[in-house]
C-alpha positions in Angstrom: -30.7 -9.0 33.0 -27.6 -10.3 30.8 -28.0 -10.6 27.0 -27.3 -14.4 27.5 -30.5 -15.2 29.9 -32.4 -12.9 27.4 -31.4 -15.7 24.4 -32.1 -18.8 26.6 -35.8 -17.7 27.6 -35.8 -17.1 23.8 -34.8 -20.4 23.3 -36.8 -22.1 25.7 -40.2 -20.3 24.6 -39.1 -21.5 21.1 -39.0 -25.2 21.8 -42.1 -24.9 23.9 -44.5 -23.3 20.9 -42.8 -25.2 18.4 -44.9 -28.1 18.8 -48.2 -26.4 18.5 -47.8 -24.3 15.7 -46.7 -27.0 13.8 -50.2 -28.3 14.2 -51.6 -25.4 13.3 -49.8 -25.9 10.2 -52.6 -25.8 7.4 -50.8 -25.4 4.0 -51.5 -22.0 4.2 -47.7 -21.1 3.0 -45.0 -19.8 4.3 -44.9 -17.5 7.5 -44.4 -14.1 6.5 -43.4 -11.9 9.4 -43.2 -8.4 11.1 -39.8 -9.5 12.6 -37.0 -9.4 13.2 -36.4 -5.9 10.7 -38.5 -2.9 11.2 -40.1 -2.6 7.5 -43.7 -3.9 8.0 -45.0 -6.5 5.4 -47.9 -5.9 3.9 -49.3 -9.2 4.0 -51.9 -10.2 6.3 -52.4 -13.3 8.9 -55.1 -15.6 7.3 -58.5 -15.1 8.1 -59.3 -17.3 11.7 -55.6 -17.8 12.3 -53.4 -16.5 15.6 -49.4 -14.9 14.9 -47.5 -14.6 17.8 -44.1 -12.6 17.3 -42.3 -12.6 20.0 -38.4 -12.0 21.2 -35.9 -10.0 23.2 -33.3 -7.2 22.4 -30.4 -5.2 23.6 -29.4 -1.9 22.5 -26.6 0.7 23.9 -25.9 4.6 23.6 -22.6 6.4 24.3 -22.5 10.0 24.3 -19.9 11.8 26.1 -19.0 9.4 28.6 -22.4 8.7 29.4 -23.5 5.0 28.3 -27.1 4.3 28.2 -28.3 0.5 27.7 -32.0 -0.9 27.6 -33.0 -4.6 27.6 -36.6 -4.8 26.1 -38.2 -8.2 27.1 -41.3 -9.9 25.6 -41.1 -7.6 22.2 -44.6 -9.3 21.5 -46.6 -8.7 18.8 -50.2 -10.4 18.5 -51.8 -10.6 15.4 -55.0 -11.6 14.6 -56.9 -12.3 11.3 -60.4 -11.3 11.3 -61.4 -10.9 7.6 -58.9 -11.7 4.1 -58.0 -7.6 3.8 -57.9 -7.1 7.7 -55.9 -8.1 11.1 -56.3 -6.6 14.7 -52.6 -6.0 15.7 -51.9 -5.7 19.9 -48.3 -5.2 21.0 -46.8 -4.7 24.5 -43.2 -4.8 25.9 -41.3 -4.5 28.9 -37.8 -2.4 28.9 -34.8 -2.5 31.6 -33.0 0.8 31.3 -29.1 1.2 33.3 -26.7 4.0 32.9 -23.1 4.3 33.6 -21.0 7.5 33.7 -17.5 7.3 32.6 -17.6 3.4 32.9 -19.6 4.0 36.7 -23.0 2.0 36.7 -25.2 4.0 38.4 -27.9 3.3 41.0 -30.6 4.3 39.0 -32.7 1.8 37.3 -35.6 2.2 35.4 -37.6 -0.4 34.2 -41.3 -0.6 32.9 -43.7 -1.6 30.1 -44.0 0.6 27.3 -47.1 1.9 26.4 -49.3 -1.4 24.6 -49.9 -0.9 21.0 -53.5 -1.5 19.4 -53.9 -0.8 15.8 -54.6 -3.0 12.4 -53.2 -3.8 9.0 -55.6 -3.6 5.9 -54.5 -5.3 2.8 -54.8 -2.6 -0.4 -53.7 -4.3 -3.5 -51.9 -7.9 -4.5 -48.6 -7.8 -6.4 -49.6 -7.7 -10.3 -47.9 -6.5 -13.4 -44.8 -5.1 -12.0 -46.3 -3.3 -8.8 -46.0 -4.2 -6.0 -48.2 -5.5 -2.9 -49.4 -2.7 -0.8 -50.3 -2.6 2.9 -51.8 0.3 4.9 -51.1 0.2 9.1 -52.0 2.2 11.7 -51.1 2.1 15.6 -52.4 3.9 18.6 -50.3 3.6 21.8 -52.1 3.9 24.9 -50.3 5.8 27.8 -52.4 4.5 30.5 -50.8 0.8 29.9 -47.5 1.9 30.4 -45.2 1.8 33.7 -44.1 5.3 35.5 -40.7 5.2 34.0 -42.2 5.1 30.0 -45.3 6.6 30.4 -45.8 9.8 28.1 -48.7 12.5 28.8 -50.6 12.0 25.2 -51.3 9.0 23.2 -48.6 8.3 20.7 -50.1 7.7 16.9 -48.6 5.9 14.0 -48.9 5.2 10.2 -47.3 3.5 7.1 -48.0 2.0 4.1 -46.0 -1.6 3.1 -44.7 -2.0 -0.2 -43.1 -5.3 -1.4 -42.0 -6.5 -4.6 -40.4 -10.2 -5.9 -37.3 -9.6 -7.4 -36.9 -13.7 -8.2 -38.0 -17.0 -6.9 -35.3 -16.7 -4.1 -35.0 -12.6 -3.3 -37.5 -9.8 -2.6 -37.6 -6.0 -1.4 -39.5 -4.7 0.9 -40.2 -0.9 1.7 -42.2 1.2 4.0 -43.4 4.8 4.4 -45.0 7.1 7.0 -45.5 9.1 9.9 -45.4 9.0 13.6 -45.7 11.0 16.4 -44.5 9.6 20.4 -43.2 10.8 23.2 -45.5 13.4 23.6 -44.1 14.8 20.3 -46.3 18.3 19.1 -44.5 17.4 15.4 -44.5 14.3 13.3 -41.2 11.9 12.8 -41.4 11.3 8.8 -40.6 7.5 9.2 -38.6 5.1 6.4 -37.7 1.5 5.5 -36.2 -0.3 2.7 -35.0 -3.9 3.2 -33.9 -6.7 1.3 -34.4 -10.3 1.3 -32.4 -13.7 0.0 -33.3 -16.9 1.0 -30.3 -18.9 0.9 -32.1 -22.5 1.2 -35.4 -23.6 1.9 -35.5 -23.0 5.7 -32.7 -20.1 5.9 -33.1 -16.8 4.9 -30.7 -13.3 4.7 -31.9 -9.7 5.2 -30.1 -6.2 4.9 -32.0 -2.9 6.1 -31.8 0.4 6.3 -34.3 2.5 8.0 -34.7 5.5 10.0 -37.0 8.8 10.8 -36.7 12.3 10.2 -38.4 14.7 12.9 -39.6 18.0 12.0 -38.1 19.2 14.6 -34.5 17.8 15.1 -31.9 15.9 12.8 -32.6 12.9 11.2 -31.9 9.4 12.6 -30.7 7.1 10.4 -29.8 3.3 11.0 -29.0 -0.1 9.6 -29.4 -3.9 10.6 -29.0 -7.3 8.9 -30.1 -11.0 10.4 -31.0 -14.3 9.7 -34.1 -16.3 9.9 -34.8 -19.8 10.0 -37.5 -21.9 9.6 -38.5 -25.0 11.5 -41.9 -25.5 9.5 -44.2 -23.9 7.9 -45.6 -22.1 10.9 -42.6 -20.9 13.5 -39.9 -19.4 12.5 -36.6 -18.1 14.5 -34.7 -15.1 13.8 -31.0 -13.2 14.8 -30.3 -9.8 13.7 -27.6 -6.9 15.1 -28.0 -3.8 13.9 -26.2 0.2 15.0 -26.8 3.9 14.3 -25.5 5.5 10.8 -26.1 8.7 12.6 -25.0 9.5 15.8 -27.1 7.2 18.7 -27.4 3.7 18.8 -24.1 2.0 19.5 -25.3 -1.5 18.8 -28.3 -3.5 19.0 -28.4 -7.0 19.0 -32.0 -9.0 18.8 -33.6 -12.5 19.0 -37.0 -14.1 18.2 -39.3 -16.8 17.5 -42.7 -16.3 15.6 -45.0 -18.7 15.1 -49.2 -19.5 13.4 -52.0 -21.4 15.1 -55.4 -22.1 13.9 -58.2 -20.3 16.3 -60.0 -23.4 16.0 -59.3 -26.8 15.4 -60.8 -28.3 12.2 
């Protein structure tokens, strides 16, 4: 599938949600996000309320003459508020993998959901006197949901805790730390984010990142994106972002989205 059909059903999916989450709309504040960067926030969806996350992205490796590129579809992540310190977090996508071999595409195709992603996000502290907010998630991905191509032996196991501070009225960082182990890894991955926001009006905002993981058992992978995120009200929000490796890996990566809050119930 071509990067371009992967930004229209972007498109179209925004302009068909739009409409309802703007109903669902309820003063509640601004949408905070787990998209487009990959530094969690800590802050939680609002008790009875729905956050959809949702987009596309394209990434590409090139290692001696062999180029690798994977189109993930339907990046979703659900989000679910079920009491003011803790959300139910369920995630599934579905990944398009072709290779070519000194500028050959090959035959081989794999394609596939990942394994789905079940976990939750519980709220530790507020910002207050100079500290910042705190977070605490954890994630469980469960083989037996994923297609042949990306489906590992064991279940895969996360953690991190979110950190954020307000820096001023229009700027904030954001930070995360933790562990994972995937891909039938027998070691952990020590992961790390640090990324920094600027709103530069009322509906656009700015973000640089760096983030990466260091295995226990290989060389560290370190990487960096940047994007833009807009918001149409309150309660959906669209987002850009291109990113590459500062390591060797990743080529270039290049991502869309929309997000967006409803109400479970009507009032």
């Amino acid at each position: 599938m071509k990067l371009t059909n992967i930004l229209t059903i972007v498109l179209v999916f925004a302009t068909s949600t739009m409409i309802l989450a703007q109903e669902g709309s309820n003063s509640l504040g601004t949408l905070i996000t787990d998209r487009p960067d990959a530094t969690e926030s800590p802050n939680l969806i609002p008790k009875g309320f729905l956050q959809i996350e949702t987009g596309a992205f394209y990434e590409s490796f090139d290692s001696n003459a062999i180029k690798t590129e994977n189109y993930t579809l339907n990046t979703t992540l659900v989000r679910l508020g079920l009491l003011e310190n803790l959300e139910l977090r369920i995630g599934w996508d579905f990944v398009e993998g072709r290779t070519a071999i000194n500028g050959v595409k090959q035959d081989n195709i794999t394609s596939g959901f990942n394994p789905l992603l079940f976990g939750a996000k519980v709220g530790i502290a507020k910002e207050a006197n100079g500290l910042p907010e705190i977070g605490l998630l954890g994630h469980l991905y469960l083989p037996f949901t994923a297609g042949s191509d990306y489906k590992p032996e064991s279940t895969g196991v996360d953690f991190r805790f979110a950190f954020a501070h307000t820096l001023s009225a229009t700027s904030s960082l954001s930070y995360n730390l933790g562990a994972q182990w995937h891909d039938d890894a027998t070691q952990a991955a020590y992961v790390y984010t640090i990324a920094y926001g600027q709103s530069i009006t009322s509906h656009l905002g700015f973000y640089a990142e760096l983030y990466g993981n260091l295995p226990e058992d290989a060389s560290a992978n370190h990487l960096w994106d940047a994007g833009l995120t807009y918001l149409l009200s309150e309660s959906v929000q669209l987002d850009a972002t291109v990113g590459s490796s500062i390591t060797e890996g990743q080529d270039i990566l290049i991502s869309a989205g929309i997000s967006f809050r409803l109400p479970l119930k009507k009032n």
